[in-house]
Structures are given as C-alpha cells and as structure tokens.
N, C-alpha and C positions, 0 to 999 in steps of 0.2 A: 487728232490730225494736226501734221505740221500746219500754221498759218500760211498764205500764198503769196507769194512775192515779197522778197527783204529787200529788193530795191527803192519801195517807196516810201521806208519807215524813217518820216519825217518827223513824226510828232511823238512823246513819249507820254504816258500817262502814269500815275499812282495813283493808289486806294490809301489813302490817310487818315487817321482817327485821331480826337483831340485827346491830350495826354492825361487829363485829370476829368475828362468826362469820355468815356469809350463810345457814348452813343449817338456823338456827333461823329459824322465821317463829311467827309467831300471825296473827290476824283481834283486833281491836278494835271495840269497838260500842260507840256514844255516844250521848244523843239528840241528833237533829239541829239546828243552828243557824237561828236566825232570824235574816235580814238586816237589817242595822242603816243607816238612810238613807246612800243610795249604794252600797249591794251589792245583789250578785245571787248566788242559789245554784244550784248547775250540779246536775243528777244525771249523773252520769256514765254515760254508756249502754254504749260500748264503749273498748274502745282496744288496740294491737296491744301484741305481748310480743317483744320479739328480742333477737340477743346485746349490742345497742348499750345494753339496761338493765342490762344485768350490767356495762358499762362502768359508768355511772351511777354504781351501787354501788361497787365496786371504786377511783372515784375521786371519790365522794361528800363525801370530806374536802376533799381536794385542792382541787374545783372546785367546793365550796359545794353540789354536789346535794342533799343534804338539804336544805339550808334553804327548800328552795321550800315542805316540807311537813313543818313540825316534826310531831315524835313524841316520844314520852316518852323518860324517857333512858337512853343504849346502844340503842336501836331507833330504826327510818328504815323512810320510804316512799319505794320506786322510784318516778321520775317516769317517766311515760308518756304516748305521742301518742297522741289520739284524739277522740273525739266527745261530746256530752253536748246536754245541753235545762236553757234556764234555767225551774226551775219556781218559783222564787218571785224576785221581783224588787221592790227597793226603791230602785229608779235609774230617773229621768226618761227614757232612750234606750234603755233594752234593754227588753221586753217577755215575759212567760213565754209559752212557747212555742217562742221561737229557737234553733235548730240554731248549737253552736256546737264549734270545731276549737280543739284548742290540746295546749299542756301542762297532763296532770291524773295526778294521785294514784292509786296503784292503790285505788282506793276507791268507794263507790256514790255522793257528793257532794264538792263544794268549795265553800266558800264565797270568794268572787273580791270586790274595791273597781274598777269600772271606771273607766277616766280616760281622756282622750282619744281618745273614742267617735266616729272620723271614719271614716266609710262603713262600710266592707267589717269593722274590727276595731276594738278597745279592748288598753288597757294594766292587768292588775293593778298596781295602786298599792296594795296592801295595803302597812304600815309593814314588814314582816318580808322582805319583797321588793324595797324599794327601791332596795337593795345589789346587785342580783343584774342578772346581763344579762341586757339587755332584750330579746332574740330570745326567750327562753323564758317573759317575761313577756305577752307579746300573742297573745291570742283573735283566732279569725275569724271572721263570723258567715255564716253559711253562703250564706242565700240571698243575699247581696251579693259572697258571691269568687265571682271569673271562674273558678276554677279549681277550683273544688270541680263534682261530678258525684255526684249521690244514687244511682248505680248502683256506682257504684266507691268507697264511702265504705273499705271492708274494703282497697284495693290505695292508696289515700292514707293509711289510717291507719298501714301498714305502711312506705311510700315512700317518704311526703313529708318526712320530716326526715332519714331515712338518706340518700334522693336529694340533700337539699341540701346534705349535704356531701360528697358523692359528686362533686356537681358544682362545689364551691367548692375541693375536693381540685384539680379541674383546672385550675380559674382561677387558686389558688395555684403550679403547678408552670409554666403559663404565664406569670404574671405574673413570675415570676424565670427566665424562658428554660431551664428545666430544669436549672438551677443546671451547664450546660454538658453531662448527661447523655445517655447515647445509648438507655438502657432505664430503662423504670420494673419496680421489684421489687415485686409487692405479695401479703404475706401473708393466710391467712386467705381466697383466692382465689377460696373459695366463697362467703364471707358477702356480706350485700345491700351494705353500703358498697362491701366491695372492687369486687365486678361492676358497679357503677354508676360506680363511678370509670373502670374498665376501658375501659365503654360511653362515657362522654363524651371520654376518650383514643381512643380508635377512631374517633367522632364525627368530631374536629377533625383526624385526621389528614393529608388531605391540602391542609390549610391551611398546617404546620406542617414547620418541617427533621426528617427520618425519625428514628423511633423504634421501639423493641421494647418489649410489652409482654410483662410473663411475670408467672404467675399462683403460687404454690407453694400446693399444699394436700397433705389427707391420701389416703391412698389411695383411701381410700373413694370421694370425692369429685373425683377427677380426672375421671369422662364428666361428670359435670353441668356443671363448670366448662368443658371442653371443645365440649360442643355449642353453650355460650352465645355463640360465635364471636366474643369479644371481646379474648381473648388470642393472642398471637403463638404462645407458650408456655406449657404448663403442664407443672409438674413438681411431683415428692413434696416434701418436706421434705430426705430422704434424697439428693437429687439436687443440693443447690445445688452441690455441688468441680464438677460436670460445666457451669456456667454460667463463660463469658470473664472469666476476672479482671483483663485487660486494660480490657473497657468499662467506658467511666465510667457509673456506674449512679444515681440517684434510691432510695431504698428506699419504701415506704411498708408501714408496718407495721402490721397490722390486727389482728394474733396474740398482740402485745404479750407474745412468749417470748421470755427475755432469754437463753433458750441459742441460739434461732436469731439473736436479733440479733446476739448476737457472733461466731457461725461465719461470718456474712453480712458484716460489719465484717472479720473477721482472712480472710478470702477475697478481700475486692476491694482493700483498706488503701486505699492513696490514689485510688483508682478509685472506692471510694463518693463522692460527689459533695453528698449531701446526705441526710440517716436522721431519718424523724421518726416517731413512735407516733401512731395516731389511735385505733384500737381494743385492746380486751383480749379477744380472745373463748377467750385460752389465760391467763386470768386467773389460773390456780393458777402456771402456771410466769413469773408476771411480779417481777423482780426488777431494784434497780437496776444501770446499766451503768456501769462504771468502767473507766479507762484502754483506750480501744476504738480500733484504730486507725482510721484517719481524721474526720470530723466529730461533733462531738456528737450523738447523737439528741436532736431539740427533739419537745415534744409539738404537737401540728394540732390548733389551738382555732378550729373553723370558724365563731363568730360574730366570730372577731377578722380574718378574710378578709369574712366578710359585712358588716363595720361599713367597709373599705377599700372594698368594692365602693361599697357606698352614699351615703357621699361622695365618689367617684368618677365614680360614672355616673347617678347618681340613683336613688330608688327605682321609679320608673318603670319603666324599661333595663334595672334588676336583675331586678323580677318579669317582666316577655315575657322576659328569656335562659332564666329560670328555667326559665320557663311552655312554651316553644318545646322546651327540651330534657328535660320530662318528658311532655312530649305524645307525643315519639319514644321514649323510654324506657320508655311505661306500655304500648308493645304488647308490649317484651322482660319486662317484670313479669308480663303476662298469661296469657302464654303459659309461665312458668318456673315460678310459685307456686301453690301447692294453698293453698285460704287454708282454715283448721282451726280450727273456733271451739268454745271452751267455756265452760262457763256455772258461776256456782255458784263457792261458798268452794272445795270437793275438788278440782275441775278447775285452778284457780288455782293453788293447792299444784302439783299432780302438773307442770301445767307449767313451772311457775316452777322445781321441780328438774332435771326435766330441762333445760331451757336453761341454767343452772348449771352440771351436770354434762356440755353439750357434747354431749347425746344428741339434740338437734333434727335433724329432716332441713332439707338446705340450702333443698329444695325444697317445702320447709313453711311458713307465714307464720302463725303463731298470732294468733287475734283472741279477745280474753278480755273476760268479762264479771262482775263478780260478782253480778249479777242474774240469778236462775236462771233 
C-alpha cells in the first residue's frame, strides 16, 4: 500500500551499515530535500531484501556500490530494487504521482536528476552517478512498462533483477558454447539467482548439445531445491568427490566459499572448463583464490553481458527475450515464494540480520518497508 499523505514528508530517514563491519547498522534522519529544477523526489514505498544485497555490500568497494548513495564516512547504504511515487517534482516530464521501478536506497526518499525521459524510463544524471553503470542508473515509470503488473509489484521487486541475471548467466554460457562444458555446477542451489539460472538452462535445453545441470546446496535445503524441477542433480556440499571428475564442467558460483571453490577446482583440475563468482551468499567464508588448478575464477558482471546483448540485438529483442522468459518464469516464482513483508525501522534491522547471518528461508521473499 501507497504511504498516506506526501504532503508531510518532512523528515528523510536511511538504513546504514558500517563498511568494514556489516553488523553495525543505524537509521539516519535528515530533513528532507527539496528538488532543485530538473529533479524529482521519489518516496520510496517498498523494495525487496535478498542475499544479492549482502553481495552489494560485501563488494561495495569493489564495484562502486556505494557510490550510488553516499553516506557519511565508514557507513553505506545497500542499494535495493523496488518501487516508490514521485511526490515532489521539479522536472518538466515526470509528474507527482507516478509509480516508479528502479534502484533505491534503503531509505523513505531519494532525491533523483532525470535525463533522457523517453517513454516507458529516465536516466539519473545526478553529477555523483555519472561514473557509475548505467543499467542501475535507469527508472521505469510504471504505467508505461509493458511489463510491470500492479498485482505482482512484491514477485517483480524480488525477480526482476535477480531474474536478469539469472537470465544473462545463460546467454553468457551460450554465447561461448559452454566454454566446451558437458555440466553446469552451480552453488548456493537454492538462492533465487542460482534457480533462475537453472530454469533458463532447463528452458533452452532441447535447443542445445546435452548438458547436466547440478545444483549443490546445504542440507537443509536439498527438497526445496529438488521439487523445483530444474536440476538434474542436487547434492550436499559434502558430496562434490562423488560428482565425474572426468566431465568437463562450467562452475558457476553463487556461494562465493573460497573452500568450496577450491575442492571444486582440485576435483575436476583440467575438467573445469570455465569458474566464475557471481554471488556471495557464503560471504563470511569468501576468500581470495590462488594457484587453483585449472582456469581462473573471473567474476559475472551481468551488465557487462547486458551492454554485449544490446548492441547486439537491440534494445528491443533484448526486452521481448527478457519479457518472454520471465512470463514463464513468474509461474515458478509464484508458486515457490511466500513473499513476508515488514514494516517499520525494528523490522528492517531484525531482517536485514538475518539475511546476513544466512538464517532466511529459501522459500521466503522478504519485501521491506520503512514506513510503518
């Protein structure tokens, strides 16, 4: 539910965490900004929480994450997907009132500079962003995407950016013929990236020269992953010596544990085929990898497949593959996630630790809001 009255929103608040210790957080309150001609101020209504912002974090140096949403110094806000309503506007083409999808702050506003405001989306141009790639720069305005659905805002907030690299994971492993590969390996089995990658391998399989999928998770979570009928295989952690060390394998690693990457590497040696990291959701045990036998693990920076697509195929041919293959993908969302929404500063915290600390169910989809 929209928040009630945008007339009042005086005061702005963020969720911050300290940058070399995650398990310090605060809340921050400012007065709120007024837009300076050519912006627009978003309140943020809702947006989802998953293990892909603990990535965020974890490689928030790395990959510039922070900078989307400076904060004071030693502190950072996790970016996150989701929804908002612009209620003050000082730009000729957006209007208060509009339903808008993007990357936002965990926080109740943001203040945004729109720029090439053509149909359906706009570009933050704020100066502090113009560095920054631009897939996580661009808004969508609701009632103009094709692919937005006001019923299902809570299974796109959660989805739609895990899905797209869910599904750019497979156009990547296509696009280099599987790097000669007879199985893809992929960590983390249960998280929404991995299973969405699984599903689009499953998808195109009999397009494609045969392949095994196999899934590794923890124990806990071997039936979830198994009834999702996207894996060939799923096995423990504990079970890789029992996988062909003969087959040439693909890894893809969503776990980003540098003790399994390397039992997985000294297990297949020159049968790994290709090892890349895309996720951290074993963040505490992520460590770098050195002298490993066979290929280097390269990290999966899914706007740099999505900037290949696009001058490729056009932006056109990119959004219907996109569009076509989350249409079939949002019945297995439907049917898999309990979506669990909380409200309020306390709730924030309480979740924000546990996905941290690894204690989310798989079969959980948390949708958070700091508005109580």
């Amino acid at each position: 539910m929209t928040p009630e009255s945008t007339s009042l929103d005086t005061t702005s608040t963020d969720f911050v965490v300290h940058r070399q210790d995650f398990s310090q957080h605060k809340f921050v309150s400012a007065p709120t900004a007024d837009p300076a001609p050519g912006q627009v101020l978003i309140r943020v209504d809702r947006f989802a929480f998953t293990a892909n912002n603990i990535t965020y974090a974890v490689l928030g140096d790395m990959l510039q994450y922070w900078n989307f949403f400076p904060a004071e110094k030693d502190w950072g806000i996790i970016p996150v997907w989701g929804f908002g309503e612009i209620v003050h506007s000082n730009h000729d083409g957006l209007t208060e009132g509009e339903r808008i999808y993007g990357y936002f702050p965990m926080s109740t506003h943001v203040l945004v500079q729109p720029d090439r405001v053509e149909g359906a989306s706009f570009i933050d141009a704020s100066p502090h962003r113009s560095a920054l790639n631009m897939i996580y720069n661009q808004y969508f305005r609701c009632q103009l995407d094709r692919t937005y659905d006001p019923n299902t805002e809570d299974l796109q907030a959660l989805f739609r950016p895990l899905f797209t690299t869910s599904f750019l994971i497979d156009d990547f492993l296509h696009d280099n013929n599987f790097f000669g590969a007879e199985a893809v390996v992929l960590s983390s089995a249960s998280s929404k990236t991995a299973y969405g990658a699984a599903y689009a391998l499953h998808r195109h399989r009999g397009d494609r020269s045969p392949y095994e999928v196999v899934g590794l998770t923890s124990p806990g979570n071997v039936d979830f992953v198994e009834q999702l009928g996207f894996y060939d295989r799923v096995l423990t952690y504990d079970a890789v010596s029992s996988l062909a060390r003969e087959t040439p394998v693909v890894y893809v690693d969503m776990a980003g544990n540098s003790k399994l990457r390397s039992e997985l590497h000294h297990h297949y040696r020159d049968s790994m085929k290709y090892s890349c990291q895309v996720g951290l959701s074993h963040w505490s045990q992520a460590a770098p990898s050195e002298n490993l036998p066979g290929p280097e693990p390269q990290t999966f920076f899914a706007p740099t497949q999505m900037q290949k697509r696009l001058q490729e195929a056009g932006a056109k041919a990119f959004r219907e593959q996109l569009g076509a293959a989350w249409l079939g993908f949002r019945a297995t969302a439907e049917k898999t996630v309990e979506i669990v929404t909380a409200r309020g500063q306390q709730a924030i915290a309480k979740v924000y630790l546990e996905m941290l600390q690894g204690r989310v169910n798989p079969n959980q989809g948390q949708i958070l809001s700091l508005w109580e």
